[in-house]
gemmi code that builds the backbone of each chain (N, CA, C; Angstrom):
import gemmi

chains = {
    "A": [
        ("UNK", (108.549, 109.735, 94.218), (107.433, 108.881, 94.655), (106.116, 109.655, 94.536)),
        ("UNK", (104.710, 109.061, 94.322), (103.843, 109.452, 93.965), (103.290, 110.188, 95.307)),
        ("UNK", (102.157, 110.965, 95.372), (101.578, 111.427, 96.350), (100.527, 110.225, 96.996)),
        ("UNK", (99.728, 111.175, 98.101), (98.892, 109.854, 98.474), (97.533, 110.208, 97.201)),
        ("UNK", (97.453, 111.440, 96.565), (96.524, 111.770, 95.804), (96.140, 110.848, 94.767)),
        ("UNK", (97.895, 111.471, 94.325), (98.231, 110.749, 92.582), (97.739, 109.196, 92.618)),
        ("UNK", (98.752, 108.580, 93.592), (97.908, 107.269, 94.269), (96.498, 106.442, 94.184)),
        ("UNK", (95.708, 107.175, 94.547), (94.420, 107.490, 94.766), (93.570, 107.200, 93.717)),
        ("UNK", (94.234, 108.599, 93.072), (93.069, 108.734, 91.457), (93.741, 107.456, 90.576)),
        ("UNK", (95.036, 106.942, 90.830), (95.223, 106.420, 89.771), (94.756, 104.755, 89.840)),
        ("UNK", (94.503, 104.356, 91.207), (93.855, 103.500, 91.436), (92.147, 102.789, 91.197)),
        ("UNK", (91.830, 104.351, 91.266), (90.236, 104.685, 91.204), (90.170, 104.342, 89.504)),
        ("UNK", (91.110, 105.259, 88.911), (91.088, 105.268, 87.439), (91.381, 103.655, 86.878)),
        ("UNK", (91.959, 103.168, 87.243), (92.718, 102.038, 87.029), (90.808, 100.890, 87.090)),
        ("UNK", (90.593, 100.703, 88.261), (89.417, 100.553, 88.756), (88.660, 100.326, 87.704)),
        ("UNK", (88.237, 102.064, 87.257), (87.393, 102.187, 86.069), (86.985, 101.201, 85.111)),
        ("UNK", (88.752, 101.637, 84.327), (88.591, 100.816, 83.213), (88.554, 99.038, 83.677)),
        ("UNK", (89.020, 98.597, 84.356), (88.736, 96.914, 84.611), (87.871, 96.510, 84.953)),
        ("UNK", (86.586, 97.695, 85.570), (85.255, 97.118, 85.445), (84.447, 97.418, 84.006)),
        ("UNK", (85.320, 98.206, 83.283), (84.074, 98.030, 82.058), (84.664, 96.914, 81.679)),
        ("UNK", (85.701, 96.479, 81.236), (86.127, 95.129, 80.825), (85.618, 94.026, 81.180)),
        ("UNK", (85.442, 94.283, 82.404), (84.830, 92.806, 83.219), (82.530, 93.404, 82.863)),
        ("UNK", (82.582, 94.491, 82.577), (81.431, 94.247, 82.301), (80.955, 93.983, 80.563)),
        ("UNK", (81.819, 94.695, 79.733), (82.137, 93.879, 78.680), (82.025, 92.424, 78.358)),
        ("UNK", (82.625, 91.837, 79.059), (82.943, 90.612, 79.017), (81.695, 89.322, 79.571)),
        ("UNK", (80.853, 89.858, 80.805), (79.880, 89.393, 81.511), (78.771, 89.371, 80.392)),
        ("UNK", (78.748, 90.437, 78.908), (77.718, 90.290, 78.371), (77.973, 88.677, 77.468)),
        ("UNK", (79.368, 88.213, 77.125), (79.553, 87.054, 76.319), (79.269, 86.056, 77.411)),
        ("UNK", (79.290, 85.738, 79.121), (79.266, 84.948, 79.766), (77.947, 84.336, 79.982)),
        ("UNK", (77.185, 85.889, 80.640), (76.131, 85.414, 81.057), (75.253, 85.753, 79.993)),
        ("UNK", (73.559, 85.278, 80.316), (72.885, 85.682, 79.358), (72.168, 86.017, 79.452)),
        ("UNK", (72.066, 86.333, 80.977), (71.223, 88.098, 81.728), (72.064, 88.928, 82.456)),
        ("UNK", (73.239, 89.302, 81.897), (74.374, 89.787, 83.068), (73.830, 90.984, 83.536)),
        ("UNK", (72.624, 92.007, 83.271), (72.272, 92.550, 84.416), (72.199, 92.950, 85.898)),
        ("UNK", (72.050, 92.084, 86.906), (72.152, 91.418, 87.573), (73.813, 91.466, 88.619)),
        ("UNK", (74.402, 90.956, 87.497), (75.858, 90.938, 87.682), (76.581, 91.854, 87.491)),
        ("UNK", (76.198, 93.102, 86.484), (76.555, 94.124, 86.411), (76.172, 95.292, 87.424)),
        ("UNK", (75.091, 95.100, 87.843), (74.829, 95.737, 89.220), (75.472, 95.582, 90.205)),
        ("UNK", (75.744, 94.165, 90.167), (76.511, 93.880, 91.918), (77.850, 94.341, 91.768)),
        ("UNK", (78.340, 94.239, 90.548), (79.729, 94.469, 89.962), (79.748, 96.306, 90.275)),
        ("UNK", (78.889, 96.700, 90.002), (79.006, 98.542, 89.781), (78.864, 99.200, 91.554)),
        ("UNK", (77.703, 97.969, 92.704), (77.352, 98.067, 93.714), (78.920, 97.775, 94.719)),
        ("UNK", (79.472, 96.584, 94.375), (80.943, 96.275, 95.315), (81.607, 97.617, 94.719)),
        ("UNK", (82.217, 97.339, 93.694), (83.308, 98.608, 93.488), (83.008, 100.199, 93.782)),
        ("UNK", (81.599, 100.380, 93.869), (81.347, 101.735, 94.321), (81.669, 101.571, 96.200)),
        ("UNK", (81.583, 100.765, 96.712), (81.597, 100.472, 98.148), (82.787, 100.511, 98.093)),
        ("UNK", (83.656, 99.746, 97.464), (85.154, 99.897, 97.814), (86.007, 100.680, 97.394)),
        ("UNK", (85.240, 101.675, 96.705), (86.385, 103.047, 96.110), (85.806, 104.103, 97.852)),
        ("UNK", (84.484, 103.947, 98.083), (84.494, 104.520, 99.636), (85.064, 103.944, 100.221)),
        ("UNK", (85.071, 103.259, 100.460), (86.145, 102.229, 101.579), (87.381, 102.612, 101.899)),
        ("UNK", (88.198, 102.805, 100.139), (89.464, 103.223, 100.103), (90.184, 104.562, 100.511)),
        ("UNK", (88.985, 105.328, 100.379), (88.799, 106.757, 100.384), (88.996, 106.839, 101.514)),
        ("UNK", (87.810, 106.279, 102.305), (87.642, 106.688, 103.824), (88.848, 105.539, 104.314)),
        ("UNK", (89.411, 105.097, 103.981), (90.679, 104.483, 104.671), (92.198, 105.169, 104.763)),
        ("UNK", (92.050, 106.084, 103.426), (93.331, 107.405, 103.342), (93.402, 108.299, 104.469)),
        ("UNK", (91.458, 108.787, 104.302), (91.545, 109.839, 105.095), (92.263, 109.277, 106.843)),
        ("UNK", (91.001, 108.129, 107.036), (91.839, 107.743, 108.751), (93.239, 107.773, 108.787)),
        ("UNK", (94.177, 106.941, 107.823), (95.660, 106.741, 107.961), (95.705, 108.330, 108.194)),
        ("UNK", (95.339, 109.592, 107.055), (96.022, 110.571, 107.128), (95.773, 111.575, 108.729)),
        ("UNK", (94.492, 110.805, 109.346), (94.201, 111.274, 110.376), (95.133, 110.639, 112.047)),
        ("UNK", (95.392, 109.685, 111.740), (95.896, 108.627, 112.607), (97.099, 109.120, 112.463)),
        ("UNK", (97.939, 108.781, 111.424), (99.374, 109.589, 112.093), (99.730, 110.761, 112.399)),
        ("UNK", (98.782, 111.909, 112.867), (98.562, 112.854, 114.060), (98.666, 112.676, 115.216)),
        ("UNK", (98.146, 111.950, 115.481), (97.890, 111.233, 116.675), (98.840, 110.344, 117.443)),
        ("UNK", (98.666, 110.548, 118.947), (99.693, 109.696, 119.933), (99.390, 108.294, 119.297)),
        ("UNK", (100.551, 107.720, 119.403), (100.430, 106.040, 118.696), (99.603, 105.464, 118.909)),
        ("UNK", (98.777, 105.323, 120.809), (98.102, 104.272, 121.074), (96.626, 104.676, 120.672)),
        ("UNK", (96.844, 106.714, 120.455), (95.410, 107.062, 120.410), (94.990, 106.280, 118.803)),
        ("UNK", (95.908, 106.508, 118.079), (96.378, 106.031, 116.450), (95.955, 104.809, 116.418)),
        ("UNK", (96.256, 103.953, 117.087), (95.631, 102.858, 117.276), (93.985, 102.110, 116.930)),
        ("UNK", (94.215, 102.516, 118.358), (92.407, 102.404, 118.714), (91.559, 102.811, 117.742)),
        ("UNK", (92.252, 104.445, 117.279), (91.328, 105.363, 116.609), (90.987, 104.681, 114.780)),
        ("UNK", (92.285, 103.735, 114.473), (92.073, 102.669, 113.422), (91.411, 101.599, 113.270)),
        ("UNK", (91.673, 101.064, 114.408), (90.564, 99.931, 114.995), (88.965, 100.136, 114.811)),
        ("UNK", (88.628, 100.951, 115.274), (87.633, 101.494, 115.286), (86.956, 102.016, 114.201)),
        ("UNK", (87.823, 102.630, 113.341), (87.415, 102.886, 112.168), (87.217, 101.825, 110.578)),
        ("UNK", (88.041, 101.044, 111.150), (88.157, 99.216, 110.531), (87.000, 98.741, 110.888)),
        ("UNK", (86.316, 98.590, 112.170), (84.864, 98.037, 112.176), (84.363, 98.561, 111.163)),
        ("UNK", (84.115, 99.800, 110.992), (82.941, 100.611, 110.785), (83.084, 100.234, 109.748)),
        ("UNK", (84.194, 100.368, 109.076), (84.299, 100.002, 107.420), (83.983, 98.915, 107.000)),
        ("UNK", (84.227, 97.449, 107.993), (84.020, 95.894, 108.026), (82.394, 95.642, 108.259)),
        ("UNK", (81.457, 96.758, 108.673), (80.339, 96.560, 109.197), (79.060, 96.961, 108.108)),
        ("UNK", (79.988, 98.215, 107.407), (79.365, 98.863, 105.878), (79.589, 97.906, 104.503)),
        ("UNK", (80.626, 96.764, 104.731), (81.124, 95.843, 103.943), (80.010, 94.613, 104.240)),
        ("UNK", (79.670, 94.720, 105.550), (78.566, 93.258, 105.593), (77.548, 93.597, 105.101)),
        ("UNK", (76.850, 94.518, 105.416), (75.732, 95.140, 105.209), (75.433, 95.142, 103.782)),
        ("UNK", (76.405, 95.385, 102.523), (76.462, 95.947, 101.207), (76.316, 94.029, 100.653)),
        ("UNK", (76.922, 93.231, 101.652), (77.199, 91.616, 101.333), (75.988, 91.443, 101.442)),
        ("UNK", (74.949, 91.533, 102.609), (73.870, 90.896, 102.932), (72.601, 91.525, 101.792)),
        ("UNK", (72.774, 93.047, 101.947), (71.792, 93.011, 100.823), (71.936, 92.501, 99.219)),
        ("UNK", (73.228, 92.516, 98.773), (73.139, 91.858, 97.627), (73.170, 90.077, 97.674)),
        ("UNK", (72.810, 89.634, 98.757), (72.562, 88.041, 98.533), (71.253, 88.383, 98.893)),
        ("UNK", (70.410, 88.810, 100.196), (69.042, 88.717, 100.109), (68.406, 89.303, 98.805)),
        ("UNK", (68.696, 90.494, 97.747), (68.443, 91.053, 96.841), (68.306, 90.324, 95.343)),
        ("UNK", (67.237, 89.621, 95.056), (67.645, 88.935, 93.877), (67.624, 90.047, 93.071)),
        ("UNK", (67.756, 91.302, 92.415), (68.167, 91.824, 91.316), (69.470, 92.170, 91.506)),
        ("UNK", (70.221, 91.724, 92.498), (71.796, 91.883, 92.455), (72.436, 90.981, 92.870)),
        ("UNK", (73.775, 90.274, 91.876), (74.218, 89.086, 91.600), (75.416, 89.387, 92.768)),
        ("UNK", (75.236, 88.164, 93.865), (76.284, 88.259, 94.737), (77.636, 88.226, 94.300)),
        ("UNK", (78.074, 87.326, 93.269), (79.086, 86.855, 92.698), (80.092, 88.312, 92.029)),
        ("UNK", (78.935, 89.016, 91.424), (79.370, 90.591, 90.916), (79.801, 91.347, 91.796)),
        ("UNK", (79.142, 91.020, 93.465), (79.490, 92.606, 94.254), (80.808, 91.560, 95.323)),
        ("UNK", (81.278, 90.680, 95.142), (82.442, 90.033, 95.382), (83.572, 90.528, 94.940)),
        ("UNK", (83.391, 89.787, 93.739), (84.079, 90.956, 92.330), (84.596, 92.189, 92.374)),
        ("UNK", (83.288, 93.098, 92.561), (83.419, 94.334, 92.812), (84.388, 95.182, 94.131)),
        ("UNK", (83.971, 94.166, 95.353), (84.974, 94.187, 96.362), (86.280, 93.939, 96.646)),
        ("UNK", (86.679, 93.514, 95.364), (88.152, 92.524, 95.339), (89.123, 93.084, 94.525)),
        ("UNK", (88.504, 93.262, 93.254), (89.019, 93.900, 92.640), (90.333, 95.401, 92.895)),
        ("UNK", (89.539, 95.764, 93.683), (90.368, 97.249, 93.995), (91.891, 96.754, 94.440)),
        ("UNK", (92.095, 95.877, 95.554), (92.856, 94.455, 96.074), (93.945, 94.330, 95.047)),
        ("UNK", (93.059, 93.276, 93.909), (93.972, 92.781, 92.794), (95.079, 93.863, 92.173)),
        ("UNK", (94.099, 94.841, 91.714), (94.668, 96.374, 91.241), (96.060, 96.844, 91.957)),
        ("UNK", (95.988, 96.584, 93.037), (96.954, 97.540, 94.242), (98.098, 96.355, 94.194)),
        ("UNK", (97.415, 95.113, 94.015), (98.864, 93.842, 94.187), (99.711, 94.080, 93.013)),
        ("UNK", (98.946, 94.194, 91.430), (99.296, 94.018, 90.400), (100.332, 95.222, 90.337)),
        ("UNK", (99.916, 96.808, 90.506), (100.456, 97.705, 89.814), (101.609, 97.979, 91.140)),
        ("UNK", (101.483, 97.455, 92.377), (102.314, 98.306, 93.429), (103.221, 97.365, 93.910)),
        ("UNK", (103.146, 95.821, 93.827), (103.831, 94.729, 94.147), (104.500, 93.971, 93.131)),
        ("UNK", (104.007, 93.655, 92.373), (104.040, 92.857, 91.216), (104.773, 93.719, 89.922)),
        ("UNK", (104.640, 94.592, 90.142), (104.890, 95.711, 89.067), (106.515, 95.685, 88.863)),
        ("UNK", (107.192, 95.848, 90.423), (108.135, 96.164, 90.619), (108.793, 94.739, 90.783)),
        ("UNK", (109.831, 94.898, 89.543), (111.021, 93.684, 89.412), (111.650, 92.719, 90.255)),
        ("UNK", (112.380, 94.029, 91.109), (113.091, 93.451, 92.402), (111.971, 92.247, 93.223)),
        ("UNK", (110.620, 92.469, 93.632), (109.851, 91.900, 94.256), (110.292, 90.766, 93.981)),
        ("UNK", (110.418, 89.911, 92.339), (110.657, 88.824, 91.626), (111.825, 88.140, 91.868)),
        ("UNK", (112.540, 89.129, 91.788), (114.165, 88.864, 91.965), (114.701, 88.811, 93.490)),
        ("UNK", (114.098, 88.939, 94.297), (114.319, 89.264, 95.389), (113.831, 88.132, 96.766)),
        ("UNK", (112.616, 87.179, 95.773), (112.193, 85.685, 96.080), (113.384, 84.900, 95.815)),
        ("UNK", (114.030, 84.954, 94.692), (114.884, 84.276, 94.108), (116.263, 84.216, 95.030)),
        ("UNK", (116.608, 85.967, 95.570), (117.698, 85.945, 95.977), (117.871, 85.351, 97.073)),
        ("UNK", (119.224, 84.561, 97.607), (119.697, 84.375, 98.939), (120.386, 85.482, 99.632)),
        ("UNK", (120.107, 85.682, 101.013), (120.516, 86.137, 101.977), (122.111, 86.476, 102.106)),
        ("UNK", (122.476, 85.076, 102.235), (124.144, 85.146, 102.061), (124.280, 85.170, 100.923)),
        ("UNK", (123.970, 85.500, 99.863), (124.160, 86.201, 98.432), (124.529, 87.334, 98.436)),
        ("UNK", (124.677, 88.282, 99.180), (124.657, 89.445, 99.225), (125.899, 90.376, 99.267)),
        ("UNK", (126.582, 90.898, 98.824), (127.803, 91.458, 99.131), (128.134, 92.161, 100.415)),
        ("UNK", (126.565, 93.026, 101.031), (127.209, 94.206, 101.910), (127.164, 93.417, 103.247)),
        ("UNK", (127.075, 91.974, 103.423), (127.704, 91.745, 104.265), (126.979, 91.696, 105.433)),
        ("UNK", (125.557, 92.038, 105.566), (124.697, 92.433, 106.365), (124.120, 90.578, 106.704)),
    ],
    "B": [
        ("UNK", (61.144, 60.333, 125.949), (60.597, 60.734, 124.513), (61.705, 61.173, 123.842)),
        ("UNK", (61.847, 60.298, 122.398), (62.644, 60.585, 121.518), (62.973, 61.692, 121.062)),
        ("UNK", (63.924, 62.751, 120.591), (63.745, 63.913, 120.134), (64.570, 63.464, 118.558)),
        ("UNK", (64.143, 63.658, 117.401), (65.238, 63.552, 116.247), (65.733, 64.843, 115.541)),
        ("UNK", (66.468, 64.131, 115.019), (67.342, 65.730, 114.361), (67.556, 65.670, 113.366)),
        ("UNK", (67.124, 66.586, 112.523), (66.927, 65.929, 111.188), (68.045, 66.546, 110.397)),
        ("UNK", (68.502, 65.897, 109.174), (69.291, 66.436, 108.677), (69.724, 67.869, 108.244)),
        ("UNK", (68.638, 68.539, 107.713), (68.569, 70.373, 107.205), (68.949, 70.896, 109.033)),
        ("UNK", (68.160, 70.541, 109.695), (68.458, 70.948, 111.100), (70.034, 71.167, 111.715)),
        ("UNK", (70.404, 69.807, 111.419), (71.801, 69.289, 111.825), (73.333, 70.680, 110.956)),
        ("UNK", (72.655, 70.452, 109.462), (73.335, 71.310, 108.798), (73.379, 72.658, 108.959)),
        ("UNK", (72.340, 73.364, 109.395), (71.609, 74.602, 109.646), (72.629, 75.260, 111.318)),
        ("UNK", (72.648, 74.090, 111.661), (73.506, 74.135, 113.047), (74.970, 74.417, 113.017)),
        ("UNK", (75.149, 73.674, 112.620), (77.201, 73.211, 112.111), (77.305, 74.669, 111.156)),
        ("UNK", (76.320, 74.934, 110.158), (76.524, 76.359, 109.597), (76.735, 77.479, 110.291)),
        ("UNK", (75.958, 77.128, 111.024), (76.055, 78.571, 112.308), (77.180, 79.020, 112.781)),
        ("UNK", (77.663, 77.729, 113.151), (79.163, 77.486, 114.249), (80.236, 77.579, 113.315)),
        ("UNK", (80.141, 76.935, 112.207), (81.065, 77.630, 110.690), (80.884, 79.369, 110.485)),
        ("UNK", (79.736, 80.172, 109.999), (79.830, 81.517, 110.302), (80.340, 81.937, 111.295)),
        ("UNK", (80.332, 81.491, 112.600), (80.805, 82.488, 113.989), (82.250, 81.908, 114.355)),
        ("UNK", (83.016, 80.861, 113.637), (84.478, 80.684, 113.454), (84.979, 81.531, 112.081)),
        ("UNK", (83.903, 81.923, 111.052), (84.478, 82.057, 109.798), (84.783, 83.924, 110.123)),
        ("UNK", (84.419, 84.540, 111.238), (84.275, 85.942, 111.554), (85.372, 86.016, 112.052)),
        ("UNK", (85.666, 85.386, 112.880), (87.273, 85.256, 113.359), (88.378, 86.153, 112.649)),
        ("UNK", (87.966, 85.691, 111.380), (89.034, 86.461, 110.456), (88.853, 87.594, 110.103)),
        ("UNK", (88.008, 88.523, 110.716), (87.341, 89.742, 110.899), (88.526, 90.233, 111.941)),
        ("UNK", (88.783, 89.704, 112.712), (89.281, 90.594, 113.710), (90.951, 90.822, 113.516)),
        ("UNK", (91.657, 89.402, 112.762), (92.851, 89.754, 112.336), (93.342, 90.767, 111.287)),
        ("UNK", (92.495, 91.479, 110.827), (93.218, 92.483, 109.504), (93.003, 94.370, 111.070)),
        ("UNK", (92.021, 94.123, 111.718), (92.167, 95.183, 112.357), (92.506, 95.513, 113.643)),
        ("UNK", (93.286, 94.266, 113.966), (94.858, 94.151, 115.433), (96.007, 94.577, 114.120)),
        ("UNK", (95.921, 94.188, 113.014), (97.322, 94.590, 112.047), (97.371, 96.018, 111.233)),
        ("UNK", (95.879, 96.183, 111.422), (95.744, 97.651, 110.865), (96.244, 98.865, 112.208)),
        ("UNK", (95.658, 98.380, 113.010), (96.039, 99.323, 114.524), (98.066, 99.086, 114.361)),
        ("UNK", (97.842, 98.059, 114.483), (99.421, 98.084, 114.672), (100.267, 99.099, 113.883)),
        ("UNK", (99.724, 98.859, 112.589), (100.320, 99.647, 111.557), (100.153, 100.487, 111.412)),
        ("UNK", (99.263, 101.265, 111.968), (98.792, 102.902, 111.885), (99.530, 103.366, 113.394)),
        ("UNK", (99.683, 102.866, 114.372), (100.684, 103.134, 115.857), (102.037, 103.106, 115.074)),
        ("UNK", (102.518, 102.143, 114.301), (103.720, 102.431, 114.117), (104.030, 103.391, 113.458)),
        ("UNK", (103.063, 103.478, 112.491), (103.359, 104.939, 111.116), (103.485, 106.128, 111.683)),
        ("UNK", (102.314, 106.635, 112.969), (102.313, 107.664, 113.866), (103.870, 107.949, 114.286)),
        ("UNK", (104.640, 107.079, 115.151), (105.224, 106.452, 115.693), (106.586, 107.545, 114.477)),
        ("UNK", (106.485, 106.907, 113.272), (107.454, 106.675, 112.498), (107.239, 108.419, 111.882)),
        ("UNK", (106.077, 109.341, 111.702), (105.772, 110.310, 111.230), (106.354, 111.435, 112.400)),
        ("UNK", (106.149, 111.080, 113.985), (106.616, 111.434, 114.735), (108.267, 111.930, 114.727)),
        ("UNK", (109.133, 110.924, 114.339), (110.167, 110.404, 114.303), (110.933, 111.654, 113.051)),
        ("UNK", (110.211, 111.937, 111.936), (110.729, 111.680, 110.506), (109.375, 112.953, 109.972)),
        ("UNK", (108.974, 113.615, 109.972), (107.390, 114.257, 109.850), (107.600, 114.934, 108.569)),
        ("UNK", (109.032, 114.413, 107.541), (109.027, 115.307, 106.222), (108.177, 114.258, 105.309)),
        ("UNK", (108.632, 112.617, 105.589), (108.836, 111.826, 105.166), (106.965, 111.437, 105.559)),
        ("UNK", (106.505, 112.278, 105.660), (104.526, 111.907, 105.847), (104.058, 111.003, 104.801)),
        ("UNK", (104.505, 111.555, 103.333), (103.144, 111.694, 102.424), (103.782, 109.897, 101.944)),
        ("UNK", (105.377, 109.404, 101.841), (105.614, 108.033, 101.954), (104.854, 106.996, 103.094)),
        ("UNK", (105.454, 107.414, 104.164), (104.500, 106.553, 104.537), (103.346, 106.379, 104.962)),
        ("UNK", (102.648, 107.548, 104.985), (101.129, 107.331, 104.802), (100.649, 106.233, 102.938)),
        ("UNK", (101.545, 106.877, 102.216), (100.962, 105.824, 101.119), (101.283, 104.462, 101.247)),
        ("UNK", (102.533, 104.350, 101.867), (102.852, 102.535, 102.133), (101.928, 102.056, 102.674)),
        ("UNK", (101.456, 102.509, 104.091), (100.834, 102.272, 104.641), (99.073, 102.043, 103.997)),
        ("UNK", (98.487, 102.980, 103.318), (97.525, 102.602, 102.680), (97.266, 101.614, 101.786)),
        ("UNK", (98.473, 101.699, 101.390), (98.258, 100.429, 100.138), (98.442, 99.281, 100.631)),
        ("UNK", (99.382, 98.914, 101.813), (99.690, 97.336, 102.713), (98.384, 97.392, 103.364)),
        ("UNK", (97.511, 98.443, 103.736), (96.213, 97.834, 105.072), (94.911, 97.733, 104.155)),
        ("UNK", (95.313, 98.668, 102.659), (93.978, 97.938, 101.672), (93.911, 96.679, 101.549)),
        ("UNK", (95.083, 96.075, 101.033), (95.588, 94.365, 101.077), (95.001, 93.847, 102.278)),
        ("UNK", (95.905, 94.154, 103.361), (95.137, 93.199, 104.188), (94.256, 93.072, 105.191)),
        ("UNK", (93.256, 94.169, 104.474), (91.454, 94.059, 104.708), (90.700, 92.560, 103.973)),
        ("UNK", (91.780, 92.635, 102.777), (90.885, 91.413, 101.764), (90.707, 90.116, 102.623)),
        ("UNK", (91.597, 89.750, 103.529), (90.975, 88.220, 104.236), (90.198, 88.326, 104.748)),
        ("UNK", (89.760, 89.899, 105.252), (88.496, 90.189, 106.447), (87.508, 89.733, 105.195)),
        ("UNK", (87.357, 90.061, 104.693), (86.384, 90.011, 103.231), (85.723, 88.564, 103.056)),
        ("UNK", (86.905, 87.988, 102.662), (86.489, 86.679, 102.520), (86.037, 85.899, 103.338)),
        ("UNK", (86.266, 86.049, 105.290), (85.657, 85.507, 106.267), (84.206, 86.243, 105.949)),
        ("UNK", (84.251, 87.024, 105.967), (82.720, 87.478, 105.978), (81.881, 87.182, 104.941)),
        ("UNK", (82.701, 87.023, 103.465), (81.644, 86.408, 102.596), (81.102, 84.845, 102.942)),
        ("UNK", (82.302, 83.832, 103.875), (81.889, 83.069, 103.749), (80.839, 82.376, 104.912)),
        ("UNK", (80.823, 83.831, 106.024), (79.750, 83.845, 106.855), (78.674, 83.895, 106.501)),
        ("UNK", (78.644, 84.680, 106.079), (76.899, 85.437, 105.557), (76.468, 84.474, 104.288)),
        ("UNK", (77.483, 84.077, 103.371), (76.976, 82.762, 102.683), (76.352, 81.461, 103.892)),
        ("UNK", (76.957, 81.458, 104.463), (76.830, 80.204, 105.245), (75.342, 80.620, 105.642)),
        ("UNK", (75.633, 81.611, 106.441), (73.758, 82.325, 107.258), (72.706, 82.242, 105.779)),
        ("UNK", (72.772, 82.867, 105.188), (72.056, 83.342, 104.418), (71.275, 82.814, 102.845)),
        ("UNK", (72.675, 82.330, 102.453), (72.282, 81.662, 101.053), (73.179, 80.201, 101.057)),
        ("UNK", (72.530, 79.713, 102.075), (73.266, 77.828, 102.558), (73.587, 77.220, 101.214)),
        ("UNK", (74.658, 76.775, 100.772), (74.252, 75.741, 99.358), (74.087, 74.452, 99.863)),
        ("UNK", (74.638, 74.105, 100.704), (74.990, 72.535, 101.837), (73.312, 71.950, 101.910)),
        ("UNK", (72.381, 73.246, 102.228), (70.734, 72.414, 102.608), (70.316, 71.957, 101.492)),
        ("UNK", (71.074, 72.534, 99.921), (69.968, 71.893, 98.854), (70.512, 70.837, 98.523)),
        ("UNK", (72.154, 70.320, 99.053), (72.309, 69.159, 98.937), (71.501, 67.820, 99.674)),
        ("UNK", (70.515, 68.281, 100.067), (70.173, 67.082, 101.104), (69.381, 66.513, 100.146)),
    ],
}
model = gemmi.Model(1)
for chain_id, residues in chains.items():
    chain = gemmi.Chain(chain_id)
    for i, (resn, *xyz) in enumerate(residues, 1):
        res = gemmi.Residue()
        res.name, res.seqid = resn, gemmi.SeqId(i, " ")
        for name, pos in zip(("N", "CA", "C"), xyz):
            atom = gemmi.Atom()
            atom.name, atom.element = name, gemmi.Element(name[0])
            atom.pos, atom.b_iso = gemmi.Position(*pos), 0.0
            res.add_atom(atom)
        chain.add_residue(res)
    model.add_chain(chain)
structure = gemmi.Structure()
structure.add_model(model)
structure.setup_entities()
């Protein structure tokens, strides 16, 4: 199994390349994607911190007595939910940055983690399919 | 004396009360994030070879489900901020 590192970079990397694609692509859509490419470069830079500073808490939190673990997540979930509004509000009050892009940009990381860590893996597929009492061991 | 209420008004209102229900969903990804970081503790406690697994399970299930917080909040601050509902009037 991978590290939480390997993890990490390969997500970030992953990241990368699907925003040049999607900024690639914004130049055939729109026909000032400027704009959109900002908000697009503005979300995903917010949510590779996001992700970052969400490793470190987990890696900090399970140190910690459960309930302190807790709280001490909670808490750190605002902060992250509060740096997420803030990054929302200025790119809608901001007309040189396209809200629709830093959506995008926020989501993306999301899609990435469903596609390569859920979706990836077979069984997930096969495993909708299967019944319960299908099962040999009886459990 | 009559008071009227005019339509942008009316909408401007009901928006409000739509943003401060649409936050709601702010608070469910981080009662499930706590949970899940108490249990991992919990489980690292238990098992402390077995860290670097579930600290990654764990990161990758509470990135996921931050994303609904996301979307309540985009559709707050849309609502506050950049109304589409008033230019329908």
């Amino acid at each position: 199994m991978a590290t939480i590192k390997q993890t990490q970079t390969f997500i970030i990397r992953t990241l990368i390349i699907v925003d040049l694609f999607v900024i690639a692509a914004s130049f055939f859509l729109f026909k000032d994607p400027q704009a959109f490419i900002l908000g697009l470069i503005f979300g995903s830079a917010i949510s590779v911190l996001n992700f970052i500073e969400l490793a470190n808490t987990l890696n900090r939190a399970v140190h910690m007595p459960p309930e302190k673990a807790q709280s001490f997540t909670v808490i750190k979930y605002f902060i992250r939910y509060i740096v997420t509004a803030v990054v929302l509000f200025v790119s809608i009050v901001a007309p040189y940055i396209n809200v629709l892009g830093t959506i995008l940009g926020l989501v993306i990381i999301k899609i990435i983690i469903l596609i390569s860590n859920l979706m990836g893996d077979k069984n997930y597929f096969r495993n909708i399919f299967r019944r319960k009492e299908d099962e040999s061991s009886g459990h | 004396m009559e008071t009227l209420i005019t339509g942008k008004a009316l909408i401007l209102a009901c928006s409000a009360i739509g943003a401060g229900l649409a936050m709601i969903a702010g608070i469910g990804p981080g009662i499930g994030q706590g949970y899940a970081a108490g249990k991992g503790a919990e489980a690292v406690g238990r098992q402390p070879e077995s860290q670097g697994d579930i600290v990654r399970t764990m990161l990758l299930g509470a990135a996921v489900a931050e994303t609904t917080g996301i979307y309540g909040l985009v559709i707050a601050l849309i609502l506050l901020f950049a109304n589409p509902l008033v230019r329908m009037l």
